[in-house]
C-alpha positions in Angstrom: -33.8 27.0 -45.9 -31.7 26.4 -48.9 -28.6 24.0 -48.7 -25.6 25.9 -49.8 -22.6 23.7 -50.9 -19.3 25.8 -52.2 -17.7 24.7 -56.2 -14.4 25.6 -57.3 -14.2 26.0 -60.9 -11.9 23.4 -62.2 -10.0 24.1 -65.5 -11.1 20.9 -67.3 -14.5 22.0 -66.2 -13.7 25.0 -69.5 -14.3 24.1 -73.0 -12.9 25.7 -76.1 -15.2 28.4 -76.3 -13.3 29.6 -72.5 -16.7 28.9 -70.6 -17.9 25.9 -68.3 -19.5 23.5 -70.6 -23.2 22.5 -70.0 -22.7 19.0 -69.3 -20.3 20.3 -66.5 -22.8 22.1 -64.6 -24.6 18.3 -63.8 -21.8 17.2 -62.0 -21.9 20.2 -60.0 -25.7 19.8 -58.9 -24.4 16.1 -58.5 -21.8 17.6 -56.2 -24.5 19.6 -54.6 -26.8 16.9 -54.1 -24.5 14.5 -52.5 -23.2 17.0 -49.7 -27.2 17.4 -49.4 -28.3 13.9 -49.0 -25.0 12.3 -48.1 -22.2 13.6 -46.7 -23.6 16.3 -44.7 -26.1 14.0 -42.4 -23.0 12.0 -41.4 -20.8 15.0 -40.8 -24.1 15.9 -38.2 -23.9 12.2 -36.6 -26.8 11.1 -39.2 -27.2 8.7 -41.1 -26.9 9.3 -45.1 -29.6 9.3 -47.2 -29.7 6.1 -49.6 -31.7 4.2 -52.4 -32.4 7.8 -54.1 -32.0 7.9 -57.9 -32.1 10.8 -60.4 -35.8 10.5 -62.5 -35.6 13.9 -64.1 -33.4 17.1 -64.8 -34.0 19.9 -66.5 -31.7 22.9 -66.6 -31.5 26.6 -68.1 -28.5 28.2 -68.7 -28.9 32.0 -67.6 -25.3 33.2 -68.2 -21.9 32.0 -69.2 -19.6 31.0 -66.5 -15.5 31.3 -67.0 -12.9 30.2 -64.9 -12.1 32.5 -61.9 -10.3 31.4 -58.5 -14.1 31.9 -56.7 -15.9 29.3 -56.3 -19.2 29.6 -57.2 -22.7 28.5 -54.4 -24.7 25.7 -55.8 -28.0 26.6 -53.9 -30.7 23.9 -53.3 -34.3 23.4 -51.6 -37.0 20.8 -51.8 -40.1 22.2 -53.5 -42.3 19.3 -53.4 -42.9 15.9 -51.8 -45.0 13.1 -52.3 -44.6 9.7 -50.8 -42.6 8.2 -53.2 -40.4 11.5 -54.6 -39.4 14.9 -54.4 -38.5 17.9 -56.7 -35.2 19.8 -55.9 -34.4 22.9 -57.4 -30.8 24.4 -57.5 -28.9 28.1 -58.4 -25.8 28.0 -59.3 -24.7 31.6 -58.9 -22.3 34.1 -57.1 -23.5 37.0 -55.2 -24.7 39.1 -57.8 -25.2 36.5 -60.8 -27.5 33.7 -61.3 -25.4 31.3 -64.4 -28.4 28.0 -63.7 -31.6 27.5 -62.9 -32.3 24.0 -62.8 -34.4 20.9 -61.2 -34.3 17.4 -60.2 -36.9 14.5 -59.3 -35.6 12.3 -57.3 -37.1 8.9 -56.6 -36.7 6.6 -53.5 -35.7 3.4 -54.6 -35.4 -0.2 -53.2 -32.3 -1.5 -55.3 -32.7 -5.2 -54.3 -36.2 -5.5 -55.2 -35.4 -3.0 -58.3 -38.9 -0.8 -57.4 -39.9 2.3 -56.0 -40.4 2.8 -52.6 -41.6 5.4 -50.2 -40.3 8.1 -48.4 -39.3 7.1 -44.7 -40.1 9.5 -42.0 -36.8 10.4 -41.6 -36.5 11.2 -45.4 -39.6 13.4 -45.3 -38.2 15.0 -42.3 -34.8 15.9 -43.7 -36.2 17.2 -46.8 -38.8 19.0 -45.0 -36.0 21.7 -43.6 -35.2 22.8 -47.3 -38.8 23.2 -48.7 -39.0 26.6 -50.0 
């Protein structure tokens, strides 16, 4: 099961060459990622998801995106997990047109002792309904 979370184009999101910039598309998996983790398990009754930070991103551009009034689906599933951290990967894309391809390890993280941590149950469990 992929999470799908809708993003309108936004005109500052357009630099001068008339197409999203790069550094735009993070916020969008950033967008993506919080409906994931956050909003959406309290929306459900849950709990959010906390003490998760960003180790790694990688990202390839596939095709330029310009403003239009569609949004465009920002995609995402879980394709690994260990006890510590997981791997997301995302689409950002419209029906017929992939624009990214990108990825994200994500690290569970105790902020008060300032160390990794592991994965709760419930964590593993969540993330376990998007693996691919």
């Amino acid at each position: 099961m992929r999470h799908v979370f809708s993003r309108q184009i936004r005109f500052a999101d357009i630099d001068q060459l008339g197409h999203v910039n790069n550094v735009r598309f993070f916020d969008y998996l950033e967008d993506a990622r919080l409906a994931m983790l956050y909003l959406d398990p309290i929306r459900a009754g849950g709990q959010p998801h906390r003490g998760l930070v960003v180790a790694r991103h990688e990202i390839d551009y596939r095709r330029a995106l310009t403003f239009r009034p569609e949004p465009v689906r920002v995609e995402t599933w879980v394709t690994a997990i260990s006890p510590v951290r997981f791997t997301l990967a995302y689409e950002i894309r419209d029906e017929d047109v992939v624009f990214v391809e990108a990825m994200s390890v994500m690290v569970a993280y105790d902020p008060a002792a300032g160390t990794p941590r592991r994965l709760t149950g419930d964590e593993r469990a969540y993330l376990e309904k998007f693996t691919a």
